[in-house]
N, C-alpha and C positions, 0 to 999 in steps of 0.2 A: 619651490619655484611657482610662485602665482601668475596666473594665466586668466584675465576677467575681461569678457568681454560685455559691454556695457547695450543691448541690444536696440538698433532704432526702431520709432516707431514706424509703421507700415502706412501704408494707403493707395488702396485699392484703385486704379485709374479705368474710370468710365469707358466699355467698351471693348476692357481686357481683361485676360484673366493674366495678366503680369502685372506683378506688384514695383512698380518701378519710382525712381526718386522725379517729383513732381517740385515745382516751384515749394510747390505750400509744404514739402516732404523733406527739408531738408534735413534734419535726423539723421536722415539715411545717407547722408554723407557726412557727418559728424563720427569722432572715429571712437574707438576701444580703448581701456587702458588695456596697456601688457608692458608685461616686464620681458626682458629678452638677458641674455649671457652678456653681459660687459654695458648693462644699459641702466639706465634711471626710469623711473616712472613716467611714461612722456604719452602725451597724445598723438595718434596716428590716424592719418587719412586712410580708411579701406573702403575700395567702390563694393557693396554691398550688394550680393545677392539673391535675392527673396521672391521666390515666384509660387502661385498658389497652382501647385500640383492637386491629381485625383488619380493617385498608382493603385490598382488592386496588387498584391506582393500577396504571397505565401510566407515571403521571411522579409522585414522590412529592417531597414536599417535608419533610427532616427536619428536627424540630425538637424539641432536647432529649432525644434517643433515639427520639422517636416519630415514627412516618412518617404524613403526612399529603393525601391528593389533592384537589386547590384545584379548587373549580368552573371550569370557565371564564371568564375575565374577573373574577373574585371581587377581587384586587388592587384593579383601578381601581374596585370597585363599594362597597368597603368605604375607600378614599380618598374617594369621594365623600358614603358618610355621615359622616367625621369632620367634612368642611368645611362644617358647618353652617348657616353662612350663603350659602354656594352663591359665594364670592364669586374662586376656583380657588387657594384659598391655604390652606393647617394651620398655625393659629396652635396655638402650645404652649398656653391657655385650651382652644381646639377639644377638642388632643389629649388633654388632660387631663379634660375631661367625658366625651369617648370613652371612656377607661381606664376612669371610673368607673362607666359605665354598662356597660360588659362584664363589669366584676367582678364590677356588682349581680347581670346576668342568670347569671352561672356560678354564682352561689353558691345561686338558688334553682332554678335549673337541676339542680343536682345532689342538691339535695332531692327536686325531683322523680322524675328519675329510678329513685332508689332506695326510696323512700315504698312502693311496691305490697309490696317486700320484706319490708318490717315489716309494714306496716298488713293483720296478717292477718283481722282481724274485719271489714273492711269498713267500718269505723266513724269515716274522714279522723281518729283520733287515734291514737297509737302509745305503748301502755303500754311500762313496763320491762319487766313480763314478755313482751309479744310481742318486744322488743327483746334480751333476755335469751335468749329462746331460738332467734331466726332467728340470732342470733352465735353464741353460745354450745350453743346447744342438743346436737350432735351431742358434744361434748366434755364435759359434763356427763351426759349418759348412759351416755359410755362413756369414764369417766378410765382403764383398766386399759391401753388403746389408745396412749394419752399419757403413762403413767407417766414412761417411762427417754428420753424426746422431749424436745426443745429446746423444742416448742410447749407441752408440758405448763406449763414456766415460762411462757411468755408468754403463755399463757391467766391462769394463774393472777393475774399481774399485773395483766393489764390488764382482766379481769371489774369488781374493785374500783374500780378507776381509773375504767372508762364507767358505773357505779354512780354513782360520787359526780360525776362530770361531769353525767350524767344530771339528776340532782337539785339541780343546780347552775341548768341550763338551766330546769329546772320550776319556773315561778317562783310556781304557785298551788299546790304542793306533793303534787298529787292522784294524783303516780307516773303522771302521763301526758301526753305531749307534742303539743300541738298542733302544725302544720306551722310557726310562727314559733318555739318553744321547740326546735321538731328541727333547724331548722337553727343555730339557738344551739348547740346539741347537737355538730353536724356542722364549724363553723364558727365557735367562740366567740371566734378575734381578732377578729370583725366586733362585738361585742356589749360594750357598757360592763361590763353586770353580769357578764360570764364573764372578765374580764380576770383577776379571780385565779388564779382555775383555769390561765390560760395559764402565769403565773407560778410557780404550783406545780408544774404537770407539767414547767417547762421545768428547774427547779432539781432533779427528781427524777431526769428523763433524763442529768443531767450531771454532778450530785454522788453520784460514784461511791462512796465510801469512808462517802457517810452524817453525815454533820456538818451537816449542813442550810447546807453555803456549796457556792459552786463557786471553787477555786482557779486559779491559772494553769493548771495541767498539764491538770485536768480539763477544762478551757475548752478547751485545744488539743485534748487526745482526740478531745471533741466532729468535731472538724472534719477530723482529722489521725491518720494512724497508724505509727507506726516499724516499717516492715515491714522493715527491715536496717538496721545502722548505718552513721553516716555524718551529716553535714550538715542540718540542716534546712534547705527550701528557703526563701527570701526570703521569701514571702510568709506563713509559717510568723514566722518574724523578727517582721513588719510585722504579725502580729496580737497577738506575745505584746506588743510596744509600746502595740497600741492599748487590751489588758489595763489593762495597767501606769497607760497618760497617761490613756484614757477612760471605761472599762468602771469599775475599782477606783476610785470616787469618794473613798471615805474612807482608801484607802493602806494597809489594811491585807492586802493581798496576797489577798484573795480578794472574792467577788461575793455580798452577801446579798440578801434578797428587793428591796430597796427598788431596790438597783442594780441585778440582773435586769429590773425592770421599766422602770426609765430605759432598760438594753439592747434589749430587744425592743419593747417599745409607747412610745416616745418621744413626748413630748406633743406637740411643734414641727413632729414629720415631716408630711408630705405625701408619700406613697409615688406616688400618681397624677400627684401633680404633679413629684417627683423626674425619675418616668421620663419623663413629656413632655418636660421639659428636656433631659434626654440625647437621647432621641431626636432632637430638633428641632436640637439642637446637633455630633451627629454626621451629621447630614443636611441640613441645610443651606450647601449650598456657597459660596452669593455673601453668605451670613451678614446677612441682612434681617430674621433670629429668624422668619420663615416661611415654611412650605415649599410649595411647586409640586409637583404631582400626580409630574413627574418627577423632582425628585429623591427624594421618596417611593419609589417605585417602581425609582430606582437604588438603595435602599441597601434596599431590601426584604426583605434577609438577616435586619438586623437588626429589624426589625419581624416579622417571624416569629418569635422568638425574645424578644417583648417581650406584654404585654398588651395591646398594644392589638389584636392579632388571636386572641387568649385562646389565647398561645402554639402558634398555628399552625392551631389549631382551628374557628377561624371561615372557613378558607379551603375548609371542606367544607361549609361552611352555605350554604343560597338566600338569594336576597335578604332575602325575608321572614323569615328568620331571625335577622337581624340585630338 
């Protein structure tokens, strides 16, 4: 059972130590293969994420490059809110209202978080221009600093880009976000009405040459890079295929808006429910389709490494934190 997760690239937003998905970041909403129990190779939306921690831990528990120090007993304590009916068994249903309801709390979890950053007037709303300038601001006052900089480009890009994201998310048009349009803002695969924008930025990050399609090669870039010659690996192979048979609906060798968006936001998936299946299916040993606190907790790698412990992160939270 292959399980590959295809890792976005990061970037750092000015001002914070949260690593969060930015116009110009779209990656980080671009999803993972995986294969799941009754499934095909298929692409999946997962809101990602990635925050640059600094834990001192005596025992750390890594996950995803990030080290993380587990409460004590936090394993069994967070087993036992999956199982919500108390009854010492994780049904894939359980596991899958779990996932969802971790996801819900990270996503306005990290609103929070970052909210005081913006919201400099004190006023719980967050204009563009206060948004414009806690990003932006240092770099707009001193382009001379940034001319002949790598960052100079990537400022310049992606100012526009959280501009019209921005005004995407502002759905009363007044140039200024309430805490539900910020996290549209911060998090538009979660949001019906920002699904274009995901679609646009994902076809802008990938179609390199400008034609408004994304080809094979570009597709592969995306993911893949020929740093010496020689062989592409198999599973390099096994993606230009899935180009080819799933991705290129209409066979003309490349990816327009309509089939980007069948790629990424798939109307059929269930990503929460994807992943309880695997989980439950790679941990359950006497195959009853549910799981016992212990085999939970024997294959506990990979639940570290899945949502349902919000990749590793919930194992530093209290109970009540949960």
């Amino acid at each position: 059972m292959a399980f590959c997760l295809l890792l976005p690239r990061l970037l750092l937003h000015p001002h914070s130590a949260t690593y969060i998905p930015l116009a110009g970041s779209m990656a980080a909403t671009r999803p993972p293969t995986a294969t799941v129990p009754g499934g095909n190779m298929t692409r999946v939306t997962l809101p990602w994420r990635w925050r640059s921690k600094s834990l001192g831990c005596c025992r750390a528990v890594r996950s995803r490059g990030l080290h993380f120090c587990p409460v004590q007993g936090q394993p069994r304590k967070i087993v036992d809110r999956i199982d919500s009916d108390g009854d010492g068994f994780v049904t894939t249903e359980e596991l899958k209202t779990w996932i969802k309801r971790v996801q819900k709390r990270y996503i306005y979890d990290s609103v929070a978080k970052v909210w005081k950053d913006y919201d400099r007037d004190k006023d719980d709303k967050i204009s563009w221009e206060e948004y414009k300038q806690a990003t932006y601001g240092y770099y707009l006052g001193n382009p001379a600093e940034f001319q002949d900089s790598s960052d100079h480009h990537t400022f310049k890009k992606m100012l526009p880009r959280d501009e019209r994201r921005f005004k995407a998310a502002d759905l009363d048009g007044d140039l200024t976000a309430t805490r539900e349009e910020f996290t549209a803002f911060l998090h538009p695969e979660e949001f019906e009405h920002m699904k274009e924008i995901v679609v646009l930025e994902t076809l802008e990050d990938i179609d390199k040459n400008g034609d408004g399609f994304v080809d094979q090669d570009e597709y592969i870039a995306d993911m893949f890079s020929h740093e010496e010659s020689g062989p592409e690996p198999d599973w390099v192979l096994s993606e230009r295929e899935q180009f080819s048979e799933f991705r290129d609906l209409n066979k003309d060798g490349k990816l327009d808006k309509d089939e980007i968006r069948h790629w990424i936001l798939p109307q059929d998936y269930d990503h929460a429910q994807a992943e309880a299946r695997h989980l439950v299916y790679e941990s359950d040993r006497n195959k009853d389709e549910k799981l016992t606190k212990e085999e939970v907790l024997e294959n506990w790698n990979m639940f570290v490494g899945s949502q349902a412990t919000n990749y590793g992160e919930d194992l530093t939270k209290n109970h009540d934190e949960l």
